[in-house]
N, C-alpha and C positions, 0 to 999 in steps of 0.2 A: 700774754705776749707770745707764750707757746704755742698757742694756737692759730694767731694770726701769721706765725714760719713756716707752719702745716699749711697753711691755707694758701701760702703765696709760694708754696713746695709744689702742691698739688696745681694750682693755674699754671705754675713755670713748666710742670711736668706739660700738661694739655698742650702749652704754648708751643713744645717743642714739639707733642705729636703733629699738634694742626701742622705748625711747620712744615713740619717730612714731611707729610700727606701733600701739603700746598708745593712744594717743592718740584716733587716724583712729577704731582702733575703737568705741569710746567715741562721737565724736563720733556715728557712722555709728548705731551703739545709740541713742543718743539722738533724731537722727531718725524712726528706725524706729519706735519708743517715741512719739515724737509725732506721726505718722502712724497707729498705730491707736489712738491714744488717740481724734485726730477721728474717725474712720472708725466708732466702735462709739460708741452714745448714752450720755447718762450716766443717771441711775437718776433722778434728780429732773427730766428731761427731760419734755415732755409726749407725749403719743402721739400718733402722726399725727391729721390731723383726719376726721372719716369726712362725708363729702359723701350727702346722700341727697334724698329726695322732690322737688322741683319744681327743683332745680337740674340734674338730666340730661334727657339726650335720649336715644331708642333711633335709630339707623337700621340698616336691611336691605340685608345686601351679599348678591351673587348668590357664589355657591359656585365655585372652583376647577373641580370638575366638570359644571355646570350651562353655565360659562362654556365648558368645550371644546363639549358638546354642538350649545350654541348657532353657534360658529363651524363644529363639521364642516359643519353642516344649512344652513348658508351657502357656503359652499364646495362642497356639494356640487350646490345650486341651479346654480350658477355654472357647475360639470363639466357638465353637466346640459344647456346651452344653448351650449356647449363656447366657455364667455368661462373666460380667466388672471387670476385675479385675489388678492388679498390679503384677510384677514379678520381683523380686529382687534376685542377687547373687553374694556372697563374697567372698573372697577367707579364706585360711586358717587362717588367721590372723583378718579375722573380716571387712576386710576392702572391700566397695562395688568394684565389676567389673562391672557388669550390672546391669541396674534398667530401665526396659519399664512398660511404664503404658498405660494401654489398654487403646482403646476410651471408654469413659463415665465409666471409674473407677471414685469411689470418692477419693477425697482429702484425706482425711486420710489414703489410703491404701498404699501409698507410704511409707511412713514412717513405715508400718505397717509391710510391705513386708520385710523390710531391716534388723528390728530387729526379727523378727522370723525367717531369715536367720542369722544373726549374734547369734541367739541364737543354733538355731541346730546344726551349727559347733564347736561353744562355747565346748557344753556338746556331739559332735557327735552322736543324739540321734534327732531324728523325736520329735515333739513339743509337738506333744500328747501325746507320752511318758512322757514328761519332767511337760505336767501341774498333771498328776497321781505324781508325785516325788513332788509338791505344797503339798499336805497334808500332807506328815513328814517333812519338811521344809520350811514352807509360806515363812519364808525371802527370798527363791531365787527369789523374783520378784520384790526384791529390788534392785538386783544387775544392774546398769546404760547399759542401750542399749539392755537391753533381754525384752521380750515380749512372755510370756508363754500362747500362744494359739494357737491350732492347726492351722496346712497351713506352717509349717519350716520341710523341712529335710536335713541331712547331703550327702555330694558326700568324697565317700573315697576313696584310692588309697590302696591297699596292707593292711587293718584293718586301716589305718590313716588317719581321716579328710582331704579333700582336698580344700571344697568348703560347704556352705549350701547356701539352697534355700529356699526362703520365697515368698510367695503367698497371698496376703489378696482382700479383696473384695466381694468375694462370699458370697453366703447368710449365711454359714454354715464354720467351721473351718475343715470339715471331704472334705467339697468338694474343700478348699485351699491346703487342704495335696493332696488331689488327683493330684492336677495340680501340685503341686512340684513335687511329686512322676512321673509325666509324662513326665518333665524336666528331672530331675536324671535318667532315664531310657534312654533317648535320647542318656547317655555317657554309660550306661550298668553296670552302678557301685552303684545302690539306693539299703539301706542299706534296 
């Protein structure tokens, strides 16, 4: 009789794992089930809404390859007059496309380059402009990611920002604007 309490211990035991095992899965189905149930719309749903006529805008971004062009033709100004420098260029929005750094530029001018290009297209305004605009308003060299020293200018399309170009390294901020200014000329459009 012992043995047959063992034996029906042991199936109760199994009975219970199948169980849990049969269980979890279920549960887990169930989930799964209500995750793509949200994930896919239902049929009485309405359709996206389609946005059109006066509610967009277009803007003009410079090209990937437009943007190395522009930094060699600067960089190479630079070889040129045998200054080390860095050449950085953004698009409309602030955000890098290109960024070479000459042989034997210093450390710093990476970083240097990127934000006197993020700043020139910022305010579409060449950098030395913008450090003359410092003395009626010191704050703006508070604002995160500008760097108000000459070596940044703008590339525009049609009077509209497209792109800035920032330059740092050189001994002088007059002769980093030059080599932006020699980039921006490459596309025939330096402000």
């Amino acid at each position: 009789m012992q043995t047959t309490r063992r034996s029906s211990r042991r199936l109760s035991t199994r009975a219970r794992v199948l169980t849990g095992i049969a269980a979890a899965a279920a549960v887990g189905a169930g989930t799964f089930g209500a995750v793509s149930a949200t994930a896919s719309p239902a049929a009485d749903q309405a359709a996206p809404v389609q946005v059109g006529g006066g509610a967009l805008t277009q803007s003009s971004h410079l090209s990937v390859d437009a943007a190395t062009k522009v930094a060699q033709a600067a960089l190479a100004a630079a070889r040129k007059d045998g200054q080390k420098v860095t050449v950085a260029v953004v698009d409309r929005n602030g955000n890098t496309l290109v960024t070479l750094r000459g042989d034997g530029a210093g450390p710093q001018s990476y970083e240097s380059a990127q934000r006197k290009a993020y700043t020139a297209v910022s305010w579409n305004a060449p950098t030395s402009e913008l450090v003359k605009r410092l003395q009626q308003a010191p704050n703006l060299k508070d604002i995160p990611g500008t760097l108000f020293l000459p070596g940044g200018t703008p590339v525009q399309a049609k009077g509209a920002p497209v792109a800035g170009i920032g330059v740092a390294g050189a001994p002088s901020g007059d002769l980093d604007e030059k080599y932006a200014r020699a980039g921006a000329a490459e596309l025939g459009t330096a402000k």
